[in-house]
N, C-alpha and C positions, 0 to 999 in steps of 0.2 A: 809733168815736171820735165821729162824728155827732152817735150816741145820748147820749152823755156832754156833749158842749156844750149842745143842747137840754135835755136834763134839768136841767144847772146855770144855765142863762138861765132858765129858767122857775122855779126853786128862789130865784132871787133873786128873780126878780120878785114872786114871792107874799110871800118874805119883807120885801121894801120893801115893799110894799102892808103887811104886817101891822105893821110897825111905825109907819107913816106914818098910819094908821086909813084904807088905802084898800081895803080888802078888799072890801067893797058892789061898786065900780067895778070891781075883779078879776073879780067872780063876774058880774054881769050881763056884760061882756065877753066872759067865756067862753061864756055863754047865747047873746049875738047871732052871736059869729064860726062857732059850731058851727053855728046855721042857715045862717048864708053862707058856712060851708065844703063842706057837703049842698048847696044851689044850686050854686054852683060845680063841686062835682064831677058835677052833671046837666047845665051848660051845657059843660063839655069832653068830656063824652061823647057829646054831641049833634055838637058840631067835629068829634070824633076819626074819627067815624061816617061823617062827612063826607066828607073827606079820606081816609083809610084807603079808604073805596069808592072814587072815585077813583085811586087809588095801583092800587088793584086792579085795572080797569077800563083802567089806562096797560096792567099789566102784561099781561094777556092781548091786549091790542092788539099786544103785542113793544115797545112802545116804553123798559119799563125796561131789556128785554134791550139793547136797539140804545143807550141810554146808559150801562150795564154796558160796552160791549165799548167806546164811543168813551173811557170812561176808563181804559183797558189803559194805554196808554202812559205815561200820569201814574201810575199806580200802578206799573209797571215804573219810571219816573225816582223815584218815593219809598221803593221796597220791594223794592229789587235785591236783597237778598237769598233772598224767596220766589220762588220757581220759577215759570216763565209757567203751566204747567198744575196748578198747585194749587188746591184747592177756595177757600180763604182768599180768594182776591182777588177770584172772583165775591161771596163777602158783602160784603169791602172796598168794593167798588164799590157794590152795591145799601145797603150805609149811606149812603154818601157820595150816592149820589143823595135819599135821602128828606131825608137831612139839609138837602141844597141846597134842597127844595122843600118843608122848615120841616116836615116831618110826623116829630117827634122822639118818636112813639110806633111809628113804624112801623119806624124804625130798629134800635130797641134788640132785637128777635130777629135782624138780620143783623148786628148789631156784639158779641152773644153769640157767636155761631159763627163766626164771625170770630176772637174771641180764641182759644174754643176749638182752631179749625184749627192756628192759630199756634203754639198749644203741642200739637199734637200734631206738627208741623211740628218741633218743638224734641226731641220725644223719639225721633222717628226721627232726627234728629242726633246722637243720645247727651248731651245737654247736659244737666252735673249737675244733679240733682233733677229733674228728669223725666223719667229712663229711670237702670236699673240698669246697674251699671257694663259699658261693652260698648258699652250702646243697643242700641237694634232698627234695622239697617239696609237691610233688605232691602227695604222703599219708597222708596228714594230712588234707586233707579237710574230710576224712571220719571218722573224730575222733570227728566231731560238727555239733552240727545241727541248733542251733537257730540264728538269724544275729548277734545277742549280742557276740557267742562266735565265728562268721566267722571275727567279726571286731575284737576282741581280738588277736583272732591268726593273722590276717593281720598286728597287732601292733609289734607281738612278731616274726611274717616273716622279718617286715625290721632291728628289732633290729638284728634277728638271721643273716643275711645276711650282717650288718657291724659286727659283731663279725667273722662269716668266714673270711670277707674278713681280718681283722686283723690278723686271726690263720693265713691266708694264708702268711701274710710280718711274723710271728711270733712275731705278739704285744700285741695280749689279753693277759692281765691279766698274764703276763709272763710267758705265756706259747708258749713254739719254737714251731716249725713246726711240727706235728707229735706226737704232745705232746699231752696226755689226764687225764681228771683227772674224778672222781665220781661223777655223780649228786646228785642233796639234796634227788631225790628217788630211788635211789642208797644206797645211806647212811643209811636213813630211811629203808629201806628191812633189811639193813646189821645188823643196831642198832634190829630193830624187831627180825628180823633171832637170835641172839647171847641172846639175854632177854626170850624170848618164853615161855608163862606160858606154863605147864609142868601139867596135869593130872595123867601121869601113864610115871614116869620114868624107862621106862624098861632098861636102859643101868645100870645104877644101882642095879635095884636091881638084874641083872643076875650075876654081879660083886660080891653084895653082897651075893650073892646065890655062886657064884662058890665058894669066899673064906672062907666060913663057920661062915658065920653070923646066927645065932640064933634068926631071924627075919627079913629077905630081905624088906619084904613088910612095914617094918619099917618106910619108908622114905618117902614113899608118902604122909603121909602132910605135913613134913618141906618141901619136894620138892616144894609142891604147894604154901604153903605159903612166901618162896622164889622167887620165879618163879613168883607171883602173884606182888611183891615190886619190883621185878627187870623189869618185862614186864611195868608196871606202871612210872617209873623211865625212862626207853625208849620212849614213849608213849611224858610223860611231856619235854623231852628234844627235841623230835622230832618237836613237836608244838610250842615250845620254838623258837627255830634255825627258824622256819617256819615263827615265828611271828616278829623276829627282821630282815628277810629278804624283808617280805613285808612291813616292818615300823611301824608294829604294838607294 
C-alpha cells in the first residue's frame, strides 16, 4: 500500500511540475536530494556503527540480559497470555530495551522473532490459519507447570480444536481456509513496538546534526516526554482491549 501512495505523490508531482512549466526545478531537485540522500545514508551508518557497538559491548557485559530479566514483570502484566518460559519475551524484552535506548536499527531482528515466536506460539494453540485443523499440541505442556494451569490449557485445547476444526470447513469467525489474522499479543508488541518510550533518540538527533541544527541534543526531553504519553497511551489501550475481552 506504501508503494502505491508514493508512487501517486510522486506521479502528481511530476505532473503539476509539467503542466505548471516547472519541470527544470523537478529535475535538478531530484539531482540535489539523490546526493543528499547518499550523504545521509553514509552519516547514519557511521551512528548506526556506533550505537550498535555499544549495544554490543552492553551485551556481553550481561547488562542487556540483567534488563531483559528486570522487564519480566511488565511483560508478564502486558502479555499474560504468553507463557513465562517462552522464547517470545526474551525478544520482547531485548526490543523494548534497544527501543528505550533509541537504537531503532538494533531492534527490528528482536521485534522479527518476536512476532515470529508469537505465531508459532499461536499454532501450537491450534488457532485458525496457522495450524491444520487439530493444531499441534504437543509443546504446550512445557509452557505450565501447576494443575491449575494444565486444566486451563486443557479448556483452551478443546476450545482450540473446534476453532481448527472450523478454520478447516473455513467458518471461524469468517475466516477461509488459509486465512490468518494477529493475535491480541501480536497486536500488543505492535502497539508497544510503534509507542516505545525513547531515552536517547539517536535517529534524530543524527538528522538534526546532519542538517545543521544549532542544538541536536535539543530534543531529548520532548522526545521523552512524548515517548513517555504515547508508551502510556499504548499500555492503557492494551489493558483496555484485554479487559473487555475477558469481560472485564
Amino acid at each position: 500500500m506504501l508503494n502505491y501512495i508514493w508512487a501517486g505523490m510522486l506521479l502528481v508531482g511530476i505532473f503539476y511540475a509539467l503542466f505548471t512549466g516547472n519541470m527544470e526545478a523537478v529535475s535538478n531537485a531530484c539531482l540535489e536530494y539523490a546526493e543528499s540522500a547518499v550523504t545521509l545514508c553514509i552519516t547514519m551508518a557511521g551512528a548506526m556503527a556506533l550505537w550498535v557497538g555499544l549495544m554490543e559491548i552492553a551485551s556481553q557485559a550481561g547488562l542487556i540480559e540483567k534488563f531483559t530479566n528486570k522487564l519480566q514483570p511488565f511483560i508478564s502484566f502486558l502479555f499474560a497470555d504468553v507463557p513465562a518460559d517462552h522464547p517470545a519475551r526474551g525478544y520482547i524484552a531485548t526490543n523494548l530495551v534497544a527501543n528505550i535506548l533509541g537504537l531503532g536499527w538494533a531492534c527490528t531482528p528482536a521485534g522479527l522473532k518476536a512476532m515470529e515466536e508469537l505465531a508459532k506460539l499461536e499454532e501450537e494453540r491450534g488457532t485458525p490459519g496457522y495450524a491444520a485443523a487439530g493444531g499441534r499440541r504437543g509443546k504446550r505442556d512445557k509452557y505450565g507447570g501447576t494443575d491449575g494451569q494444565r486444566e486451563e490449557r486443557a479448556g483452551y485445547e478443546t476450545v482450540d480444536r473446534r476453532r481448527g476444526e472450523m478454520a478447516a470447513n473455513g467458518k471461524a469467525g469468517g475466516l477461509k481456509k488459509g486465512d490468518r489474522s494477529a493475535s491480541d499479543a501480536m497486536c500488543a508488541f505492535l502497539i508497544l513496538n510503534i509507542s516505545s518510550l525513547q531515552l536517547i533518540p539517536v535517529n534524530m538527533i543524527v538528522y538534526r546534526t546532519k542538517y545543521g541544527s544549532t542544538n541536536p541534543s535539543g530534543i531529548i526531553l520532548p522526545a521523552i516526554v512524548a515517548t513517555c504519553f504515547s508508551t502510556l497511551a499504548g499500555i492503557l489501550y492494551i489493558k483496555m482491549r484485554y479487559g473487555r475481552k475477558n469481560g472485564c
